[in-house]
C-alpha positions in Angstrom: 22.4 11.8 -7.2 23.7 8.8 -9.0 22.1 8.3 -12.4 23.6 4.0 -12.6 21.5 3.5 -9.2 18.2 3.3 -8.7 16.2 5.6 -7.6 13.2 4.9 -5.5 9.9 6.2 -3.8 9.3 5.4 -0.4 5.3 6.6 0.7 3.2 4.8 3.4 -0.3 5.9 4.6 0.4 5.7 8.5 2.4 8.4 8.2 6.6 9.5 7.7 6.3 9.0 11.8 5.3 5.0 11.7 7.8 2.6 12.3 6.7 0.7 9.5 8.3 3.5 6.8 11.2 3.5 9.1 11.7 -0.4 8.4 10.8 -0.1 4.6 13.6 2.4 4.2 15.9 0.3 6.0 14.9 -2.7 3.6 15.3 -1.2 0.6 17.9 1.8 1.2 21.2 -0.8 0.0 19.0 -1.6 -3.5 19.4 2.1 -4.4 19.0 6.1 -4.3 15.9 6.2 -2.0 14.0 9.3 -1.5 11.1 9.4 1.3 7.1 11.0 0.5 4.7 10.7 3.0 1.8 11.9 4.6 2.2 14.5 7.9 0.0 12.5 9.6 -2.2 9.1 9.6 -4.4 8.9 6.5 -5.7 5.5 6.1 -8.6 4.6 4.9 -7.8 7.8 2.2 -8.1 4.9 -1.0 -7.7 7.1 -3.8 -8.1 10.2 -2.5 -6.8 13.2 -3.8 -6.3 17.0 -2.5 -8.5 19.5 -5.4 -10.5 21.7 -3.0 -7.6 23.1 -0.5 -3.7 23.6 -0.6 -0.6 21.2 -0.3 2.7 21.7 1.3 6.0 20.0 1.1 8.4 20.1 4.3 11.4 18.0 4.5 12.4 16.1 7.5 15.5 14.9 8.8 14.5 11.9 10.6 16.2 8.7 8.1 20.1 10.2 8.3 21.4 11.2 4.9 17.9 10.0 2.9 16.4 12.8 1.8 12.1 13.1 3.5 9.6 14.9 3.1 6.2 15.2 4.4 2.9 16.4 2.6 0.1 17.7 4.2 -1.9 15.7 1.6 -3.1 11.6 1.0 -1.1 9.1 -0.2 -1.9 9.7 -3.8 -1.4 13.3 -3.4 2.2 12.3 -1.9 3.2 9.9 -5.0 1.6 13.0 -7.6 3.5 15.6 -5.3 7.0 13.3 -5.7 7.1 13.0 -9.6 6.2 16.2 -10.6 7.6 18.4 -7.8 10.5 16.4 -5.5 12.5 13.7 -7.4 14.6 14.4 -10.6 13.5 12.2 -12.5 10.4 9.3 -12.5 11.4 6.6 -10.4 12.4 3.1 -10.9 10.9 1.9 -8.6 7.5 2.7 -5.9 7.2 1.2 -2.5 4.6 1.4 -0.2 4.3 0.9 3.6 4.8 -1.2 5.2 1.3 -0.8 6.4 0.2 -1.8 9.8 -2.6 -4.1 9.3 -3.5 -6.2 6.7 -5.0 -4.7 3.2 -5.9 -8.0 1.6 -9.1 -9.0 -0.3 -11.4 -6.3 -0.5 -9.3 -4.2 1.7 -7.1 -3.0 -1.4 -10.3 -0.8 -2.1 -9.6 1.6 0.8 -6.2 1.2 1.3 -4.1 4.5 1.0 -1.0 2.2 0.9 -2.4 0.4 -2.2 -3.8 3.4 -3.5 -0.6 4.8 -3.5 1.0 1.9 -5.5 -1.9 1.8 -7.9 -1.0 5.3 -8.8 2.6 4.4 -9.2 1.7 1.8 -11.5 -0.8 4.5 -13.4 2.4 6.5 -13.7 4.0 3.8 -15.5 6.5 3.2 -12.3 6.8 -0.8 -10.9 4.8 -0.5 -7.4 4.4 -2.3 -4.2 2.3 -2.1 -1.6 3.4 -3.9 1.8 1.2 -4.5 4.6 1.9 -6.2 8.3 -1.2 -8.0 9.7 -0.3 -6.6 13.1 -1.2 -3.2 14.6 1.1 -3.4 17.7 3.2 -0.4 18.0 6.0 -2.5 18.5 5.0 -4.7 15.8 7.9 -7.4 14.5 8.7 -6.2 10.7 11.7 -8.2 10.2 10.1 -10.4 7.9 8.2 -7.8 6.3 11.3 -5.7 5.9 12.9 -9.0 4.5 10.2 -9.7 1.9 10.3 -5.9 0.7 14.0 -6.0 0.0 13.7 -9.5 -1.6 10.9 -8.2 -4.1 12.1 -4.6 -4.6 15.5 -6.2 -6.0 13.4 -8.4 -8.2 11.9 -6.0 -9.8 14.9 -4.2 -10.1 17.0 -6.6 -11.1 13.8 -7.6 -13.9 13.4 -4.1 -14.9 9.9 -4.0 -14.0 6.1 -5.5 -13.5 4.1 -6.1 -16.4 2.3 -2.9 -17.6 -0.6 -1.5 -15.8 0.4 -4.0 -12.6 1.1 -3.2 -9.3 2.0 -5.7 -6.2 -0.4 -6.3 -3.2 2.1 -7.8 -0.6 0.4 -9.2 2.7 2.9 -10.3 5.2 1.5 -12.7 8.3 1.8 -11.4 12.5 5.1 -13.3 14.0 8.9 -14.0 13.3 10.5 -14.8 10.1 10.9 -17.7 11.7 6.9 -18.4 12.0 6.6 -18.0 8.0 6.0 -20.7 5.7 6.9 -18.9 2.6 5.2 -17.2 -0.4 2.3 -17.9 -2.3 1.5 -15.9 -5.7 -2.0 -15.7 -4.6 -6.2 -14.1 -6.5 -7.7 -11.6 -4.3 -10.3 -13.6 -2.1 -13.7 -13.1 -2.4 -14.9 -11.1 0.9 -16.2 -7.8 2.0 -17.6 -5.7 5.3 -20.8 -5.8 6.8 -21.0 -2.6 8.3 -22.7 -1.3 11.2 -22.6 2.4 12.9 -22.8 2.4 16.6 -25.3 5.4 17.7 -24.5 7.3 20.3 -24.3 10.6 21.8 -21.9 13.1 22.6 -21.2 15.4 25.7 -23.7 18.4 24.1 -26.6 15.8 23.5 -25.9 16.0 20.1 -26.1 12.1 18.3 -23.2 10.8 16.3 -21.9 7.6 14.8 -18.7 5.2 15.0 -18.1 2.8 12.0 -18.1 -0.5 12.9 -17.5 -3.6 10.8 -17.2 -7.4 10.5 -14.8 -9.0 8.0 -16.6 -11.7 5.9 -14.5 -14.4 3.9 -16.8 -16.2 1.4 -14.2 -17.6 -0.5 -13.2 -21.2 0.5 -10.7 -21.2 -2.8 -7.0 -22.1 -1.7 -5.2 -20.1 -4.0 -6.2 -17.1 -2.2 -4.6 -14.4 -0.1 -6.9 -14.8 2.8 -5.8 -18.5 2.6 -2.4 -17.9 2.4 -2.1 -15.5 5.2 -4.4 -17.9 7.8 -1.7 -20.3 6.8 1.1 -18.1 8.1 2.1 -17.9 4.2 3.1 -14.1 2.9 0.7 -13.4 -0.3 1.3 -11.6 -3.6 -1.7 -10.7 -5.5 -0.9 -8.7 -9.0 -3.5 -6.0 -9.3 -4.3 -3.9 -11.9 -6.1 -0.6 -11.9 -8.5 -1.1 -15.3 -11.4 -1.8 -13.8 -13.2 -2.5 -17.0 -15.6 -5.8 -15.8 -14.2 -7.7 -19.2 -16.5 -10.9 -18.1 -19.8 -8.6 -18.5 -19.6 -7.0 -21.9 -21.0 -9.5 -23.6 -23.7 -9.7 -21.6 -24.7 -6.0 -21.5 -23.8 -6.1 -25.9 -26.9 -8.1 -25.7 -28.8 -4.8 -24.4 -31.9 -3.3 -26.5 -30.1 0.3 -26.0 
């Protein structure tokens, strides 16, 4: 391995099997030395999670040519941990995640295991980026996703970096690079789920429940990602993983504790 090239992480949360990986290799593969980390199987949804309470294994695959793959048995975060201490030789320069199939905008950057696995990147101290496809068709078109991702994996290369303690939320609009608009640096809108659970019962009598959900956009700000995506615009939203509520500290210093 080259030590004047880059070397980057390539982890998704659909899985080392999902075409999405295979076209975020592809885009980024000429930008540097890339090494692939991801999840045997599907595991979105995971957000943060992490493996404590059973074992891990590592298996490599040969399924990208001469880029070295592995798969974990474990979440996203598990693969990114797994990669830096156990896999690559050194940290990397550079984290990207996905590309995702569906769209992890707004409040969806919550239970993302793609974003989740950037977040941890940038935790690490590693530039991260999570990219996501508003399309769940199998044969899904990623070219201008996979354009996108090499476009702002060589800008953070070529800048050395994101400001510390930042990670990228890229959300890339359904159709053809032709059917994009452009780019819009973009907040995180203001929306949520309201959830419902579907009773019903299985073939032994027994009662179970299926998750359902409606997507609720309160935010009628146009500097938003949901606004940029409904406008066949690809958003960027910085995010950052201190959670501190900075706004509220005041307010609770005024407390009789």
């Amino acid at each position: 391995m080259s030590e004047n090239r880059p070397l980057i992480l390539v982890t998704n949360d659909d899985s080392i099997y999902s075409k999405g990986i295979k076209s975020l290799v592809e885009a980024v593969s000429s930008l540097g030395e890339v090494i692939v980390v991801a999840p045997d199987s599907p595991q979105s949804g995971m957000g943060h999670a992490v493996t404590i309470h059973g074992i891990l294994r590592i298996n490599e695959e040969k399924i990208f040519g001469d880029i070295k793959a592995y798969t974990t048995s474990g979440t996203p975060v598990d693969c990114v941990k797994l990669a830096i201490a156990k896999v690559l030789p050194r940290k990397p320069d550079l984290l990207v995640s996905g590309i995702n199939h569906g769209s992890n905008s707004s409040i969806n950057v919550i239970y993302s295991g793609t974003m989740s696995a950037a977040v941890e990147g940038a935790v690490e101290g590693i530039p991260s980026v999570g990219f996501s496809l508003l399309d769940f068709s199998a044969d899904a078109d990623f070219r201008a996703a996979m354009k996108i991702a090499h476009d702002v994996s060589k800008q953070i290369l070529e800048d050395k970096g994101l400001p510390e303690g930042t990670c990228l939320n890229v959300n890339i609009p359904k159709g053809s690079p032709e059917e994009i608009k452009g780019v819009k640096i973009c907040r995180q809108a203001k929306a949520n789920w309201e959830d419902n659970f579907d009773h019903r019962i299985d073939p032994m009598g027994k009662p179970y429940y299926w998750m359902l959900g409606e997507f609720k956009n309160y935010d009628k700000g146009e500097d938003t990602d949901e606004f940029a995506l409904s406008h066949q615009f690809i958003s960027i939203v910085p995010v950052h993983y201190d959670l501190t509520a900075y706004h509220a500290i005041s307010h609770l210093q005024q407390w009789t504790l």
